[in-house]
C-alpha positions as CSV (number, residue, x, y, z in Angstrom):
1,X,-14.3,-15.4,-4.2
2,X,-11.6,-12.5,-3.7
3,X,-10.4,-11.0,-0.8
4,X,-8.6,-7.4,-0.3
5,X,-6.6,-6.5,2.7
6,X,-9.8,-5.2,4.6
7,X,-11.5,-8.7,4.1
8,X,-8.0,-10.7,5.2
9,X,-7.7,-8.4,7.7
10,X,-11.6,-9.7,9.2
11,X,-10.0,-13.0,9.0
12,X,-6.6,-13.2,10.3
13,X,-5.0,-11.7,13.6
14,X,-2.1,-11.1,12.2
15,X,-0.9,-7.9,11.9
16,X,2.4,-5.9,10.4
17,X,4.8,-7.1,10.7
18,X,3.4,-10.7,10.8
19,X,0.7,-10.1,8.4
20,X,2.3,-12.4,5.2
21,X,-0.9,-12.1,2.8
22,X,-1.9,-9.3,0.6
23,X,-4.6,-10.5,-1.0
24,X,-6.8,-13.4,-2.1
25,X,-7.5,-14.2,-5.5
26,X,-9.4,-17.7,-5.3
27,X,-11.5,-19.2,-2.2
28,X,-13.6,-22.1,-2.2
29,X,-14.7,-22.6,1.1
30,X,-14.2,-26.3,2.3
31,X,-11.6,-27.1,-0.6
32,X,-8.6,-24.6,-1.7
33,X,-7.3,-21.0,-1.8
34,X,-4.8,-19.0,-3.4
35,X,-3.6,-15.8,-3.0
36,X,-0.4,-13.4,-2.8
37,X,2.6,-11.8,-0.9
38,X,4.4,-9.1,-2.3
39,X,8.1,-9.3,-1.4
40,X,9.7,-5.9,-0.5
41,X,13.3,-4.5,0.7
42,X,10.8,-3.1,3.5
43,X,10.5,-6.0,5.1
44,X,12.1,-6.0,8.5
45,X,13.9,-8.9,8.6
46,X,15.8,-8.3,5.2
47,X,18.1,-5.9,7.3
48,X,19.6,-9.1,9.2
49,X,18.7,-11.9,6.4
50,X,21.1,-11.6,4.6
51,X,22.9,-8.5,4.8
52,X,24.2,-7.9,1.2
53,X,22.0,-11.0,-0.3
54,X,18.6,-10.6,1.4
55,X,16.6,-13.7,1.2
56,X,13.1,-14.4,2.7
57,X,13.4,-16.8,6.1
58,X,12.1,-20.2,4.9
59,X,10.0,-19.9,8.1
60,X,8.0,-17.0,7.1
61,X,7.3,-18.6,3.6
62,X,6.1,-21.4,5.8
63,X,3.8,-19.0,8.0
64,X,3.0,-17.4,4.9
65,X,1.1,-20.2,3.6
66,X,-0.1,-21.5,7.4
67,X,-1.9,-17.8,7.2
68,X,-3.3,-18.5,3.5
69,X,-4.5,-21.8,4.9
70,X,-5.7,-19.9,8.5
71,X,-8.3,-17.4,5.8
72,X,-9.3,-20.8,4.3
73,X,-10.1,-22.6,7.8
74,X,-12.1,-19.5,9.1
75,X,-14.1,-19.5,5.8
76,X,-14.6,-22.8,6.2
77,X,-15.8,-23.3,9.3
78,X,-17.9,-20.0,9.4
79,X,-16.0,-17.9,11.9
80,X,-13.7,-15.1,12.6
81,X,-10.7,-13.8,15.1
82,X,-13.6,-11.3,16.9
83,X,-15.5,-14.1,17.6
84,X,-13.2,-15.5,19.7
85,X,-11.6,-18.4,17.4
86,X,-8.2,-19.2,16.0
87,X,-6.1,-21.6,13.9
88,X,-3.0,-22.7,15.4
89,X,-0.5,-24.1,13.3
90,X,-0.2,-27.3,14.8
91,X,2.2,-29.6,12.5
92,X,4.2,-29.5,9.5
93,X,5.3,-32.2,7.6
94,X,7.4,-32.4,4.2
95,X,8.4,-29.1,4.1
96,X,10.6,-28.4,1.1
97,X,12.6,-25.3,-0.2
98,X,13.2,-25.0,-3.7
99,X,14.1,-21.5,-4.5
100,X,15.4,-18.5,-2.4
101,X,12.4,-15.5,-2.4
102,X,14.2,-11.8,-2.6
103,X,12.6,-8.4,-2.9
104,X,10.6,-7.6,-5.2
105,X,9.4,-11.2,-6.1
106,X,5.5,-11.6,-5.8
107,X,5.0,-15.4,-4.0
108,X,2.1,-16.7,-5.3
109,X,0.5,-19.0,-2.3
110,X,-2.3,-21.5,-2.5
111,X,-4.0,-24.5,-0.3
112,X,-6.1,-26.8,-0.7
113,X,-8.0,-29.0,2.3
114,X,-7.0,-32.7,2.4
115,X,-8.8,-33.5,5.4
116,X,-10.7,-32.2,8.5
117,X,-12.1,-33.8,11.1
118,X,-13.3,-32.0,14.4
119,X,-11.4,-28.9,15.2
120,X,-8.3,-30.2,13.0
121,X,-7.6,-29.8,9.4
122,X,-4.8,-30.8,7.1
123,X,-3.4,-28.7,4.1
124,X,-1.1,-29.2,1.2
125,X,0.5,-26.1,0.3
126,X,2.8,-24.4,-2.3
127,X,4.5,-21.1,-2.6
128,X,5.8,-20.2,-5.9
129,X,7.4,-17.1,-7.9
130,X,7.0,-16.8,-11.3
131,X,6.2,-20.2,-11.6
132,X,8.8,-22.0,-9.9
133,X,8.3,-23.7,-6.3
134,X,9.8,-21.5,-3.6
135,X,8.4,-24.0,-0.4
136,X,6.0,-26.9,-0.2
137,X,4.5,-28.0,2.7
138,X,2.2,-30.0,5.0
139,X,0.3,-28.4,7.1
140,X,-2.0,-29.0,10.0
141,X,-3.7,-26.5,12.1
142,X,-6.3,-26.6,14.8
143,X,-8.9,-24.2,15.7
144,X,-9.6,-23.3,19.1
145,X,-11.9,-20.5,21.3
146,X,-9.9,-18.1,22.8
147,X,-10.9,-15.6,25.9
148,X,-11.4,-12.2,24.0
C-alpha cells in the first residue's frame, strides 16, 4: 500500500513545519513501512543549523522515522488523529548517526514492528540517503485517547 500527502495527512497530526514525511511507498499493516522525506534549503531550521554547512538536526531524523512508525501504528491498530487517538513517542533506544543529511538529499525511512502489546509498540528503524545509513534507532511509542 502507498500513501500520498492527503492519505499521511489522515494519519498524522503533524503539520508544517513538523510534518517530516512526504509520502509512503510500502505499508503492511501490523509488520513494516517505508516511505520518504525530501530534504530542502526551505526548511526552517537550516537557517540556524548550520549557517554556511546546513545539516539536518539528528533529532528531526529521529522524529522523522517516530512519524513513519506513528502512520504504521494508526494503520495498525485501525484508527486515526479525528478519532481522538495518538502515538506518543515514548522511548528511544540505540539511536545512531552515521551520516550528516543536507538539502537536497531524499532520506529514505522505513520501520518495521518488533513488538506490541496493549497500547505500546516497539519499532526498529533506519533512515538512509542514497543508500547509506543516515540514523538508526529504537523506537517505542504508545497510543492514547485524547479529548478532541
Amino acid at each position: 500500500m502507498q500513501m500520498d500527502i492527503d492519505a499521511i495527512l489522515e494519519y498524522l497530526p503533524h503539520r508544517y513545519p513538523f510534518l517530516l514525511v512526504d509520502r509512503v511507498d510500502e505499508l503492511v499493516p501490523g509488520e513494516r513501512i517505508a516511505g520518504r522525506k525530501n530534504v530542502s534549503i526551505n526548511e526552517p531550521f537550516f537557517a540556524g543549523h548550520f549557517p554556511g554547512h546546513p545539516i539536518m538536526p539528528g533529532v528531526l531524523l529521529v522524529e522523522a522515522m517516530a512519524q513513519l512508525c506513528g502512520v504504521l501504528a494508526f494503520k495498525t491498530r485501525g484508527n486515526r488523529p479525528d478519532q481522538g487517538y495518538l502515538h506518543y513517542l515514548a522511548g528511544l533506544n540505540d539511536v545512531r548517526f552515521k551520516r550528516p543529511v543536507r538539502p537536497g538529499d531524499t532520506l529514505m525511512l522505513s520501520g518495521v514492528i518488533t513488538g506490541a502489546r496493549r497500547q505500546m509498540m516497539k519499532f526498529d528503524c533506519e533512515s538512509k540517503v542514497d543508500g547509506e545509513v543516515a540514523c538508526s534507532a529504537r523506537l517505542l511509542c504508545v497510543e492514547r485517547k485524547v479529548s478532541l
